[in-house]
C-alpha positions as CSV (number, residue, x, y, z in Angstrom):
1,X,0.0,0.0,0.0
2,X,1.6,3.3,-0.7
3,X,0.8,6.4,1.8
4,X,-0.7,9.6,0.1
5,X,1.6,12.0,-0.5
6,X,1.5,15.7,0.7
7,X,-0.5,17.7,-1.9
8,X,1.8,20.1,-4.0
9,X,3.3,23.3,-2.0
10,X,2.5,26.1,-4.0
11,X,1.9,29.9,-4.3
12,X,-0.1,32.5,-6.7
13,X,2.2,34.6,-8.4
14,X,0.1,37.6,-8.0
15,X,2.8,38.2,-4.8
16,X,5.4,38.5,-7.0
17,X,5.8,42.2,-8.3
18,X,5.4,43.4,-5.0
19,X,8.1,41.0,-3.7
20,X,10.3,42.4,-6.2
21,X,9.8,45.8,-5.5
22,X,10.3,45.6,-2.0
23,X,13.4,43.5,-2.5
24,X,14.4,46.6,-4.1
25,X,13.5,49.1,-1.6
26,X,15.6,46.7,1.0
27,X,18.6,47.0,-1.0
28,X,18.2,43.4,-2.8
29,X,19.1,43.2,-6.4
30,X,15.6,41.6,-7.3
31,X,16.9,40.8,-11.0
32,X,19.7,38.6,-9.9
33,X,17.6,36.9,-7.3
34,X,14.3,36.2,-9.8
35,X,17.5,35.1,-12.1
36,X,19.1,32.7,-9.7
37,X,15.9,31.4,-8.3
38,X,14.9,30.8,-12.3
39,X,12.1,33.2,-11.9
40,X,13.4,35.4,-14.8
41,X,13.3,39.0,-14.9
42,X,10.5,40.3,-12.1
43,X,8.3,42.6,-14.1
44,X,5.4,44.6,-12.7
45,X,2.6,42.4,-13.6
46,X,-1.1,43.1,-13.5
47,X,-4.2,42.1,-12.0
48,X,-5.4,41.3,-15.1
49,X,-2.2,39.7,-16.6
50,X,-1.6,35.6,-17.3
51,X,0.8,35.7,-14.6
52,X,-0.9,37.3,-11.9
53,X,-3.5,34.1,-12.1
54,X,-0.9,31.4,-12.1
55,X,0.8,29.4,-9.2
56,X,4.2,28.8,-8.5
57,X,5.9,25.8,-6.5
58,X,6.5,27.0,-3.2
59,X,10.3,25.5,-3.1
60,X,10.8,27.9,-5.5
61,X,9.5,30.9,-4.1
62,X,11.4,29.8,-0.8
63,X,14.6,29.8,-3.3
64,X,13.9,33.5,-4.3
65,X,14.1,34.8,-1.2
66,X,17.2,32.6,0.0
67,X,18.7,34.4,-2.7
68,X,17.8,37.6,-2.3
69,X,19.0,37.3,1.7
70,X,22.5,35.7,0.5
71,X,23.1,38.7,-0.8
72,X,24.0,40.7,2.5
73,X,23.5,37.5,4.9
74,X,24.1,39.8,7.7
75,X,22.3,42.7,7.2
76,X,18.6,41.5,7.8
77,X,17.4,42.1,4.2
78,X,14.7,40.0,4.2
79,X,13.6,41.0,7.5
80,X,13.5,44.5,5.8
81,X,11.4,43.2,2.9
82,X,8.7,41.8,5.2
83,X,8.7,45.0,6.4
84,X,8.5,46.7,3.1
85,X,6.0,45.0,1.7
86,X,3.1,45.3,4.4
87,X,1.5,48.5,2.8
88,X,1.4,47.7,-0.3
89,X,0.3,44.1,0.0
90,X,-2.5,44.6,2.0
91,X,-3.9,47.4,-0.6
92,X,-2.8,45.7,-3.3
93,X,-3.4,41.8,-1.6
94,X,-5.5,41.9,0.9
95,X,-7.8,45.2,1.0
96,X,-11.1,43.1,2.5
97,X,-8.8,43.1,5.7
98,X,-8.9,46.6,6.3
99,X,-12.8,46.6,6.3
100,X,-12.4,45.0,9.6
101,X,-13.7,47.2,12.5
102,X,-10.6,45.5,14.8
103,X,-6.6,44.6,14.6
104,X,-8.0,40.4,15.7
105,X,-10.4,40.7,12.7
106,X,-7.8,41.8,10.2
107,X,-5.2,39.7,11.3
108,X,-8.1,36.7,11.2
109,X,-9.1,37.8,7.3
110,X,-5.2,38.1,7.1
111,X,-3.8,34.7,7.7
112,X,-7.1,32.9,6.0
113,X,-6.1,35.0,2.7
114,X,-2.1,33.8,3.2
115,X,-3.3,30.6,3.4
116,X,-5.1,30.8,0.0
117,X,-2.6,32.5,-1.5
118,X,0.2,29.9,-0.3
119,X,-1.0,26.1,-0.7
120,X,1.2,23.5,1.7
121,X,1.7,26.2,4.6
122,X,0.0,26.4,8.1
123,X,-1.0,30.0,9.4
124,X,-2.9,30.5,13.5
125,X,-3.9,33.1,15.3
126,X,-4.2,31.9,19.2
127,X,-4.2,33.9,22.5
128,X,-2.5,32.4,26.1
129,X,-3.3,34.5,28.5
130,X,-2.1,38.3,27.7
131,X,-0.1,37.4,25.0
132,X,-1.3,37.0,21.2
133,X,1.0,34.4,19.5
134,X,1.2,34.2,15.5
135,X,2.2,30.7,14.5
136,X,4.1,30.3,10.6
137,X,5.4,27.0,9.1
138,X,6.0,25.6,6.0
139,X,4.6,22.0,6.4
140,X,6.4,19.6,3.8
141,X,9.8,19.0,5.4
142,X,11.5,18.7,1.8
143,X,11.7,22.4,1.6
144,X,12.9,22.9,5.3
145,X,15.0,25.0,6.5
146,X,13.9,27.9,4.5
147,X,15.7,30.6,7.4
148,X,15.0,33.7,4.7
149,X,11.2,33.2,4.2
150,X,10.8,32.5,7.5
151,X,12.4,36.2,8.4
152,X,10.3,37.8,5.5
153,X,7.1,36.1,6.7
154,X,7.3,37.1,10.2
155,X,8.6,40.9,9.4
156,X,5.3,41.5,7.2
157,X,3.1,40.1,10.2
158,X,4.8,42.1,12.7
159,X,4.9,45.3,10.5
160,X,1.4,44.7,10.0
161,X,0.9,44.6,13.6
162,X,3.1,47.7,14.4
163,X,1.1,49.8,11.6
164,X,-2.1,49.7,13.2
165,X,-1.0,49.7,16.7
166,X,1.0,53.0,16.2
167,X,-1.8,54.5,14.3
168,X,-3.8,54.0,17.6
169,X,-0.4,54.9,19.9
170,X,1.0,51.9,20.7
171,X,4.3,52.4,18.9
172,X,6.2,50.7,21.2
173,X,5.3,47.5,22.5
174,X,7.1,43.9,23.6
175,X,7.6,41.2,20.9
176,X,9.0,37.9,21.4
177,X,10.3,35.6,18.2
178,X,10.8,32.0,17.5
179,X,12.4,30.5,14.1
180,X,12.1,26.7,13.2
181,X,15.6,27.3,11.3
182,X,19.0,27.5,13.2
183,X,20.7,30.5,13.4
184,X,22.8,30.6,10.0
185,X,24.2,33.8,9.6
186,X,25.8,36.2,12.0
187,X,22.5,38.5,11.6
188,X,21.3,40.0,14.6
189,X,18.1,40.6,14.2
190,X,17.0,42.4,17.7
191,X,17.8,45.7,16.3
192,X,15.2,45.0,13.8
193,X,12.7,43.1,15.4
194,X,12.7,44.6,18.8
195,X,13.4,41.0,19.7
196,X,16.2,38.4,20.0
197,X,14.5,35.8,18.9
198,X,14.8,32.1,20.0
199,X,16.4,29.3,16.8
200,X,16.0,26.2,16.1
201,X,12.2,25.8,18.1
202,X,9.1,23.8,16.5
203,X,7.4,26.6,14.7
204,X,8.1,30.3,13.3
205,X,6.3,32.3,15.8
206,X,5.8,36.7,16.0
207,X,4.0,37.2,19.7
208,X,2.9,40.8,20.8
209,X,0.4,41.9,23.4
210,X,-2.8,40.5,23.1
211,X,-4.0,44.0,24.2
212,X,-3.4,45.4,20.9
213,X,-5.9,43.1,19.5
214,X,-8.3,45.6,20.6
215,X,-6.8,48.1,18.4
216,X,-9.4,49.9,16.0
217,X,-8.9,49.3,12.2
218,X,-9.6,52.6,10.0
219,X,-9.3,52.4,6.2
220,X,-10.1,55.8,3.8
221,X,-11.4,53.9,1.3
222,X,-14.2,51.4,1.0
223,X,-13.3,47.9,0.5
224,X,-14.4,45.2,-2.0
225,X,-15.9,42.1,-0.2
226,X,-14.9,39.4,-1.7
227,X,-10.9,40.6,-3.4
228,X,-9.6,37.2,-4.6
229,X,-6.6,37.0,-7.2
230,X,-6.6,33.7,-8.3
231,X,-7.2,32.4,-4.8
232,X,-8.6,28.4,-4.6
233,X,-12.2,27.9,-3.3
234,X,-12.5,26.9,0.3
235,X,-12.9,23.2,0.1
236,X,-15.5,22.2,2.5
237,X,-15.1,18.0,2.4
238,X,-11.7,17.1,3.7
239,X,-9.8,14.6,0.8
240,X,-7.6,12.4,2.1
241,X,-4.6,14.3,0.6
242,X,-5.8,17.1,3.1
243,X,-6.0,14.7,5.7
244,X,-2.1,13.9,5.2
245,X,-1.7,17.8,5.3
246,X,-3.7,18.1,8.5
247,X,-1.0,15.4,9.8
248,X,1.9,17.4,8.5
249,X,0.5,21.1,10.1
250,X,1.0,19.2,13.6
251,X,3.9,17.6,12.7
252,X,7.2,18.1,14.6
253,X,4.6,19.4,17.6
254,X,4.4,16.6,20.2
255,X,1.5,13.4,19.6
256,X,-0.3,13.1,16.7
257,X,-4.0,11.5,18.2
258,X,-6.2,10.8,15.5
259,X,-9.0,12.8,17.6
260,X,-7.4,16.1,16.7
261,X,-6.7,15.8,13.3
262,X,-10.2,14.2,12.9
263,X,-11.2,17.7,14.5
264,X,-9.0,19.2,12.7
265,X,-10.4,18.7,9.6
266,X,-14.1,18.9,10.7
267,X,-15.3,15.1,10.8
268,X,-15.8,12.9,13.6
269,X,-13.2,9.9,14.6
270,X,-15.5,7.8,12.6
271,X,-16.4,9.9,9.4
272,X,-12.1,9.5,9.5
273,X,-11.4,6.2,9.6
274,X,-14.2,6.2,6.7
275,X,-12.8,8.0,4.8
276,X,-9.6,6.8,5.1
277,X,-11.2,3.5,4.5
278,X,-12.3,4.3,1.2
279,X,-8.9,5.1,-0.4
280,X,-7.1,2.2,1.7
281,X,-5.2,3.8,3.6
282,X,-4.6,3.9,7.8
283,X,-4.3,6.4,10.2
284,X,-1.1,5.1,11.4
285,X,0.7,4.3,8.0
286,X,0.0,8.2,7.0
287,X,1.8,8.9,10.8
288,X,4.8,7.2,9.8
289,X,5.3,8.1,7.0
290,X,5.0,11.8,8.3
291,X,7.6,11.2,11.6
292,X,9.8,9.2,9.4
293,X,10.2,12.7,6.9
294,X,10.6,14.9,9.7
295,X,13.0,12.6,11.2
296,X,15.5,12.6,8.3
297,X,15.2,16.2,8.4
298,X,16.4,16.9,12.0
299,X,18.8,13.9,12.1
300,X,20.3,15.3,8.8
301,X,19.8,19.4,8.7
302,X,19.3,20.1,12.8
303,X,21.6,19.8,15.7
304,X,18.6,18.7,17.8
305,X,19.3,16.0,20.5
306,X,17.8,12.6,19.8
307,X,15.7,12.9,22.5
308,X,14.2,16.6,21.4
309,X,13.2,15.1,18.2
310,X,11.8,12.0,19.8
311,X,10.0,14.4,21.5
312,X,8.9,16.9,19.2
313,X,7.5,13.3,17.5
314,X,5.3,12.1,20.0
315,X,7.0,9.2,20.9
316,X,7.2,8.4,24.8
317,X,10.8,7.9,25.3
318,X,14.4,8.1,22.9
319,X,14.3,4.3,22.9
320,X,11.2,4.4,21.4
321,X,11.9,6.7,18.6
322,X,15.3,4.4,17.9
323,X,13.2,1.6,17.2
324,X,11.1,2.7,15.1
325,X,13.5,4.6,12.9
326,X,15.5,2.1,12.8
327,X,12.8,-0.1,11.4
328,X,12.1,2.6,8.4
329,X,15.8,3.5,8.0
330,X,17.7,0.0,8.7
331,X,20.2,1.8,11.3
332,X,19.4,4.1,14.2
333,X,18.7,7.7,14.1
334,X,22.9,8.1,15.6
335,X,24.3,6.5,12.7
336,X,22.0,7.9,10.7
337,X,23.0,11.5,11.9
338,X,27.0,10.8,11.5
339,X,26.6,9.3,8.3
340,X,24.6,12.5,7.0
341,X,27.8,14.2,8.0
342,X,25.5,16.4,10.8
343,X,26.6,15.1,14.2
Protein backbone atom coordinates (compact mmCIF):
# COMPACT_ATOMS: atom_id res chain seq x y z
CA UNK A 1 0.00 0.00 0.00
CA UNK A 2 1.56 3.33 -0.66
CA UNK A 3 0.84 6.41 1.81
CA UNK A 4 -0.74 9.64 0.08
CA UNK A 5 1.62 12.01 -0.53
CA UNK A 6 1.49 15.67 0.65
CA UNK A 7 -0.54 17.72 -1.93
CA UNK A 8 1.81 20.07 -4.04
CA UNK A 9 3.33 23.33 -2.04
CA UNK A 10 2.47 26.06 -4.02
CA UNK A 11 1.94 29.89 -4.25
CA UNK A 12 -0.08 32.53 -6.69
CA UNK A 13 2.24 34.57 -8.39
CA UNK A 14 0.10 37.56 -8.03
CA UNK A 15 2.82 38.23 -4.79
CA UNK A 16 5.38 38.51 -7.00
CA UNK A 17 5.75 42.16 -8.35
CA UNK A 18 5.36 43.43 -4.99
CA UNK A 19 8.08 40.97 -3.73
CA UNK A 20 10.28 42.44 -6.22
CA UNK A 21 9.77 45.85 -5.54
CA UNK A 22 10.27 45.61 -2.00
CA UNK A 23 13.38 43.49 -2.49
CA UNK A 24 14.39 46.61 -4.05
CA UNK A 25 13.45 49.12 -1.64
CA UNK A 26 15.62 46.69 0.97
CA UNK A 27 18.57 47.02 -1.01
CA UNK A 28 18.21 43.39 -2.77
CA UNK A 29 19.10 43.19 -6.35
CA UNK A 30 15.64 41.56 -7.34
CA UNK A 31 16.87 40.78 -10.96
CA UNK A 32 19.67 38.62 -9.87
CA UNK A 33 17.56 36.92 -7.33
CA UNK A 34 14.29 36.17 -9.76
CA UNK A 35 17.46 35.06 -12.11
CA UNK A 36 19.14 32.67 -9.72
CA UNK A 37 15.92 31.41 -8.28
CA UNK A 38 14.86 30.77 -12.34
CA UNK A 39 12.12 33.23 -11.88
CA UNK A 40 13.44 35.45 -14.75
CA UNK A 41 13.26 39.01 -14.90
CA UNK A 42 10.55 40.33 -12.14
CA UNK A 43 8.34 42.64 -14.10
CA UNK A 44 5.38 44.63 -12.68
CA UNK A 45 2.64 42.37 -13.56
CA UNK A 46 -1.13 43.12 -13.51
CA UNK A 47 -4.24 42.11 -12.01
CA UNK A 48 -5.41 41.35 -15.12
CA UNK A 49 -2.21 39.67 -16.63
CA UNK A 50 -1.63 35.61 -17.33
CA UNK A 51 0.80 35.72 -14.57
CA UNK A 52 -0.92 37.30 -11.89
CA UNK A 53 -3.51 34.11 -12.09
CA UNK A 54 -0.91 31.40 -12.13
CA UNK A 55 0.78 29.45 -9.16
CA UNK A 56 4.18 28.80 -8.47
CA UNK A 57 5.95 25.79 -6.47
CA UNK A 58 6.49 26.99 -3.24
CA UNK A 59 10.30 25.48 -3.12
CA UNK A 60 10.78 27.89 -5.49
CA UNK A 61 9.49 30.86 -4.09
CA UNK A 62 11.41 29.85 -0.84
CA UNK A 63 14.63 29.81 -3.34
CA UNK A 64 13.87 33.51 -4.29
CA UNK A 65 14.09 34.79 -1.24
CA UNK A 66 17.21 32.61 -0.04
CA UNK A 67 18.74 34.39 -2.65
CA UNK A 68 17.77 37.64 -2.26
CA UNK A 69 19.04 37.31 1.65
CA UNK A 70 22.51 35.73 0.50
CA UNK A 71 23.06 38.74 -0.80
CA UNK A 72 24.01 40.67 2.46
CA UNK A 73 23.45 37.50 4.94
CA UNK A 74 24.11 39.77 7.69
CA UNK A 75 22.34 42.70 7.20
CA UNK A 76 18.62 41.45 7.82
CA UNK A 77 17.39 42.10 4.16
CA UNK A 78 14.75 39.97 4.16
CA UNK A 79 13.55 40.99 7.46
CA UNK A 80 13.52 44.54 5.75
CA UNK A 81 11.37 43.22 2.87
CA UNK A 82 8.74 41.77 5.21
CA UNK A 83 8.66 45.02 6.37
CA UNK A 84 8.51 46.68 3.07
CA UNK A 85 5.96 44.98 1.67
CA UNK A 86 3.06 45.25 4.42
CA UNK A 87 1.47 48.48 2.77
CA UNK A 88 1.39 47.70 -0.34
CA UNK A 89 0.32 44.08 0.01
CA UNK A 90 -2.54 44.56 1.95
CA UNK A 91 -3.86 47.38 -0.59
CA UNK A 92 -2.82 45.65 -3.27
CA UNK A 93 -3.40 41.80 -1.64
CA UNK A 94 -5.50 41.92 0.87
CA UNK A 95 -7.76 45.19 0.96
CA UNK A 96 -11.10 43.11 2.47
CA UNK A 97 -8.78 43.08 5.74
CA UNK A 98 -8.92 46.59 6.26
CA UNK A 99 -12.75 46.62 6.26
CA UNK A 100 -12.44 45.04 9.60
CA UNK A 101 -13.69 47.16 12.52
CA UNK A 102 -10.57 45.53 14.83
CA UNK A 103 -6.57 44.56 14.65
CA UNK A 104 -7.96 40.40 15.75
CA UNK A 105 -10.39 40.72 12.67
CA UNK A 106 -7.83 41.79 10.18
CA UNK A 107 -5.22 39.67 11.27
CA UNK A 108 -8.09 36.72 11.21
CA UNK A 109 -9.09 37.77 7.33
CA UNK A 110 -5.17 38.06 7.09
CA UNK A 111 -3.83 34.68 7.73
CA UNK A 112 -7.09 32.90 5.98
CA UNK A 113 -6.10 35.01 2.70
CA UNK A 114 -2.13 33.83 3.22
CA UNK A 115 -3.30 30.63 3.45
CA UNK A 116 -5.10 30.79 0.00
CA UNK A 117 -2.55 32.53 -1.50
CA UNK A 118 0.19 29.92 -0.32
CA UNK A 119 -0.95 26.14 -0.67
CA UNK A 120 1.17 23.47 1.69
CA UNK A 121 1.75 26.25 4.58
CA UNK A 122 -0.03 26.41 8.12
CA UNK A 123 -1.01 30.04 9.44
CA UNK A 124 -2.90 30.49 13.46
CA UNK A 125 -3.86 33.14 15.30
CA UNK A 126 -4.15 31.89 19.23
CA UNK A 127 -4.16 33.95 22.52
CA UNK A 128 -2.52 32.38 26.09
CA UNK A 129 -3.34 34.53 28.50
CA UNK A 130 -2.08 38.30 27.70
CA UNK A 131 -0.09 37.42 25.04
CA UNK A 132 -1.34 36.96 21.22
CA UNK A 133 0.98 34.35 19.51
CA UNK A 134 1.20 34.15 15.47
CA UNK A 135 2.23 30.70 14.53
CA UNK A 136 4.06 30.30 10.56
CA UNK A 137 5.39 27.02 9.13
CA UNK A 138 6.04 25.56 6.05
CA UNK A 139 4.58 22.05 6.37
CA UNK A 140 6.37 19.61 3.77
CA UNK A 141 9.83 19.01 5.42
CA UNK A 142 11.52 18.69 1.84
CA UNK A 143 11.69 22.35 1.57
CA UNK A 144 12.86 22.86 5.34
CA UNK A 145 15.01 24.98 6.50
CA UNK A 146 13.89 27.92 4.48
CA UNK A 147 15.68 30.57 7.40
CA UNK A 148 15.04 33.71 4.68
CA UNK A 149 11.23 33.16 4.20
CA UNK A 150 10.76 32.48 7.51
CA UNK A 151 12.42 36.22 8.44
CA UNK A 152 10.34 37.78 5.55
CA UNK A 153 7.06 36.11 6.72
CA UNK A 154 7.35 37.08 10.16
CA UNK A 155 8.62 40.93 9.42
CA UNK A 156 5.30 41.46 7.16
CA UNK A 157 3.07 40.07 10.23
CA UNK A 158 4.83 42.12 12.67
CA UNK A 159 4.88 45.29 10.52
CA UNK A 160 1.36 44.74 9.98
CA UNK A 161 0.85 44.65 13.56
CA UNK A 162 3.12 47.71 14.42
CA UNK A 163 1.14 49.77 11.63
CA UNK A 164 -2.13 49.67 13.17
CA UNK A 165 -0.95 49.69 16.70
CA UNK A 166 1.02 52.96 16.17
CA UNK A 167 -1.79 54.53 14.35
CA UNK A 168 -3.78 53.98 17.60
CA UNK A 169 -0.42 54.88 19.88
CA UNK A 170 1.01 51.92 20.72
CA UNK A 171 4.32 52.36 18.93
CA UNK A 172 6.24 50.73 21.21
CA UNK A 173 5.29 47.46 22.53
CA UNK A 174 7.07 43.94 23.61
CA UNK A 175 7.59 41.19 20.93
CA UNK A 176 9.02 37.90 21.41
CA UNK A 177 10.29 35.65 18.20
CA UNK A 178 10.79 32.00 17.51
CA UNK A 179 12.37 30.49 14.12
CA UNK A 180 12.08 26.69 13.15
CA UNK A 181 15.55 27.27 11.26
CA UNK A 182 19.02 27.50 13.17
CA UNK A 183 20.72 30.47 13.35
CA UNK A 184 22.82 30.61 10.05
CA UNK A 185 24.17 33.79 9.62
CA UNK A 186 25.75 36.18 11.98
CA UNK A 187 22.48 38.46 11.58
CA UNK A 188 21.30 39.97 14.55
CA UNK A 189 18.13 40.62 14.24
CA UNK A 190 17.04 42.41 17.73
CA UNK A 191 17.83 45.70 16.31
CA UNK A 192 15.18 45.04 13.80
CA UNK A 193 12.72 43.09 15.41
CA UNK A 194 12.69 44.63 18.75
CA UNK A 195 13.40 41.00 19.67
CA UNK A 196 16.18 38.40 20.00
CA UNK A 197 14.50 35.82 18.94
CA UNK A 198 14.78 32.05 20.05
CA UNK A 199 16.40 29.28 16.84
CA UNK A 200 16.02 26.18 16.08
CA UNK A 201 12.18 25.81 18.09
CA UNK A 202 9.11 23.83 16.52
CA UNK A 203 7.37 26.57 14.72
CA UNK A 204 8.06 30.27 13.34
CA UNK A 205 6.27 32.31 15.82
CA UNK A 206 5.79 36.67 16.03
CA UNK A 207 4.02 37.22 19.74
CA UNK A 208 2.87 40.79 20.84
CA UNK A 209 0.42 41.89 23.44
CA UNK A 210 -2.78 40.52 23.11
CA UNK A 211 -4.02 43.99 24.17
CA UNK A 212 -3.38 45.35 20.89
CA UNK A 213 -5.86 43.15 19.49
CA UNK A 214 -8.32 45.59 20.65
CA UNK A 215 -6.84 48.15 18.36
CA UNK A 216 -9.41 49.86 16.04
CA UNK A 217 -8.86 49.31 12.18
CA UNK A 218 -9.56 52.60 10.01
CA UNK A 219 -9.34 52.39 6.20
CA UNK A 220 -10.10 55.82 3.82
CA UNK A 221 -11.42 53.89 1.26
CA UNK A 222 -14.23 51.43 0.96
CA UNK A 223 -13.28 47.91 0.46
CA UNK A 224 -14.35 45.25 -2.02
CA UNK A 225 -15.86 42.12 -0.22
CA UNK A 226 -14.94 39.39 -1.67
CA UNK A 227 -10.94 40.56 -3.36
CA UNK A 228 -9.57 37.24 -4.58
CA UNK A 229 -6.62 37.01 -7.15
CA UNK A 230 -6.59 33.68 -8.35
CA UNK A 231 -7.19 32.37 -4.83
CA UNK A 232 -8.58 28.43 -4.62
CA UNK A 233 -12.22 27.88 -3.29
CA UNK A 234 -12.53 26.88 0.30
CA UNK A 235 -12.93 23.22 0.08
CA UNK A 236 -15.50 22.25 2.49
CA UNK A 237 -15.08 18.00 2.44
CA UNK A 238 -11.66 17.12 3.74
CA UNK A 239 -9.82 14.59 0.78
CA UNK A 240 -7.58 12.41 2.08
CA UNK A 241 -4.62 14.30 0.62
CA UNK A 242 -5.77 17.06 3.10
CA UNK A 243 -5.97 14.68 5.75
CA UNK A 244 -2.07 13.92 5.18
CA UNK A 245 -1.65 17.79 5.27
CA UNK A 246 -3.72 18.14 8.50
CA UNK A 247 -1.04 15.39 9.83
CA UNK A 248 1.86 17.40 8.45
CA UNK A 249 0.52 21.07 10.10
CA UNK A 250 0.98 19.24 13.64
CA UNK A 251 3.92 17.58 12.66
CA UNK A 252 7.22 18.13 14.55
CA UNK A 253 4.60 19.43 17.56
CA UNK A 254 4.43 16.62 20.17
CA UNK A 255 1.47 13.35 19.64
CA UNK A 256 -0.34 13.05 16.72
CA UNK A 257 -3.95 11.45 18.21
CA UNK A 258 -6.24 10.80 15.52
CA UNK A 259 -8.99 12.81 17.63
CA UNK A 260 -7.38 16.11 16.72
CA UNK A 261 -6.73 15.79 13.29
CA UNK A 262 -10.23 14.16 12.86
CA UNK A 263 -11.21 17.70 14.48
CA UNK A 264 -8.96 19.21 12.73
CA UNK A 265 -10.41 18.66 9.63
CA UNK A 266 -14.13 18.85 10.74
CA UNK A 267 -15.32 15.06 10.80
CA UNK A 268 -15.82 12.88 13.63
CA UNK A 269 -13.17 9.91 14.59
CA UNK A 270 -15.54 7.79 12.61
CA UNK A 271 -16.38 9.87 9.45
CA UNK A 272 -12.05 9.53 9.47
CA UNK A 273 -11.42 6.18 9.58
CA UNK A 274 -14.17 6.18 6.72
CA UNK A 275 -12.83 8.03 4.79
CA UNK A 276 -9.56 6.78 5.07
CA UNK A 277 -11.16 3.49 4.53
CA UNK A 278 -12.31 4.27 1.22
CA UNK A 279 -8.90 5.12 -0.38
CA UNK A 280 -7.12 2.19 1.71
CA UNK A 281 -5.21 3.76 3.65
CA UNK A 282 -4.64 3.91 7.84
CA UNK A 283 -4.30 6.35 10.21
CA UNK A 284 -1.07 5.05 11.45
CA UNK A 285 0.68 4.32 8.04
CA UNK A 286 0.01 8.16 7.00
CA UNK A 287 1.78 8.94 10.83
CA UNK A 288 4.82 7.23 9.83
CA UNK A 289 5.34 8.07 7.03
CA UNK A 290 4.99 11.83 8.28
CA UNK A 291 7.59 11.25 11.56
CA UNK A 292 9.78 9.20 9.43
CA UNK A 293 10.22 12.74 6.85
CA UNK A 294 10.57 14.91 9.75
CA UNK A 295 13.00 12.61 11.18
CA UNK A 296 15.48 12.64 8.32
CA UNK A 297 15.19 16.22 8.39
CA UNK A 298 16.44 16.88 11.98
CA UNK A 299 18.77 13.90 12.07
CA UNK A 300 20.27 15.33 8.84
CA UNK A 301 19.76 19.36 8.73
CA UNK A 302 19.32 20.12 12.85
CA UNK A 303 21.57 19.80 15.75
CA UNK A 304 18.57 18.66 17.84
CA UNK A 305 19.30 15.96 20.45
CA UNK A 306 17.79 12.56 19.77
CA UNK A 307 15.69 12.92 22.51
CA UNK A 308 14.17 16.64 21.39
CA UNK A 309 13.18 15.14 18.20
CA UNK A 310 11.81 11.96 19.83
CA UNK A 311 9.99 14.40 21.50
CA UNK A 312 8.93 16.85 19.21
CA UNK A 313 7.46 13.35 17.55
CA UNK A 314 5.28 12.08 19.99
CA UNK A 315 7.03 9.21 20.95
CA UNK A 316 7.15 8.41 24.80
CA UNK A 317 10.80 7.90 25.26
CA UNK A 318 14.38 8.08 22.87
CA UNK A 319 14.31 4.31 22.88
CA UNK A 320 11.18 4.36 21.35
CA UNK A 321 11.94 6.67 18.58
CA UNK A 322 15.34 4.39 17.93
CA UNK A 323 13.19 1.56 17.24
CA UNK A 324 11.07 2.68 15.14
CA UNK A 325 13.49 4.62 12.86
CA UNK A 326 15.47 2.13 12.77
CA UNK A 327 12.84 -0.14 11.37
CA UNK A 328 12.08 2.56 8.36
CA UNK A 329 15.85 3.46 7.99
CA UNK A 330 17.67 0.04 8.74
CA UNK A 331 20.24 1.79 11.27
CA UNK A 332 19.36 4.13 14.19
CA UNK A 333 18.68 7.67 14.10
CA UNK A 334 22.88 8.09 15.59
CA UNK A 335 24.34 6.47 12.66
CA UNK A 336 22.01 7.95 10.72
CA UNK A 337 23.05 11.54 11.86
CA UNK A 338 27.03 10.80 11.45
CA UNK A 339 26.57 9.30 8.34
CA UNK A 340 24.61 12.53 6.98
CA UNK A 341 27.83 14.15 8.01
CA UNK A 342 25.52 16.43 10.81
CA UNK A 343 26.59 15.07 14.23
Amino acid sequence: MSVLPLPPATISTSALPLIAEAMQASGVDAVRAFAESGLGRPGRLTQDGAAGAGDLPLAQFTNLLQAGGSQAPDEGRMWRCGQAIAAPALAELFPAGLAARRLDGLLDGLLADLQSLQHGTAFQRSVAGDTCILTYRIIDPAIWPRSRDAEFTLAFLDAVVRRFAGNSGNSSFPVALSFEHERDTGTSLAHLAGSAPLYGQPSNTLAFPARLLETPVHSSRAQPALPRLGFRPVVTEPSGTQIVEAIYRRLGQGPLNQGAIAEDCGLSERSLRRQLDRQGQSFRALVDDARTAYALWALRETHLPVGEIAWRLGYDDQGAFARAFRRTAGMPPSRFRRQSGHD
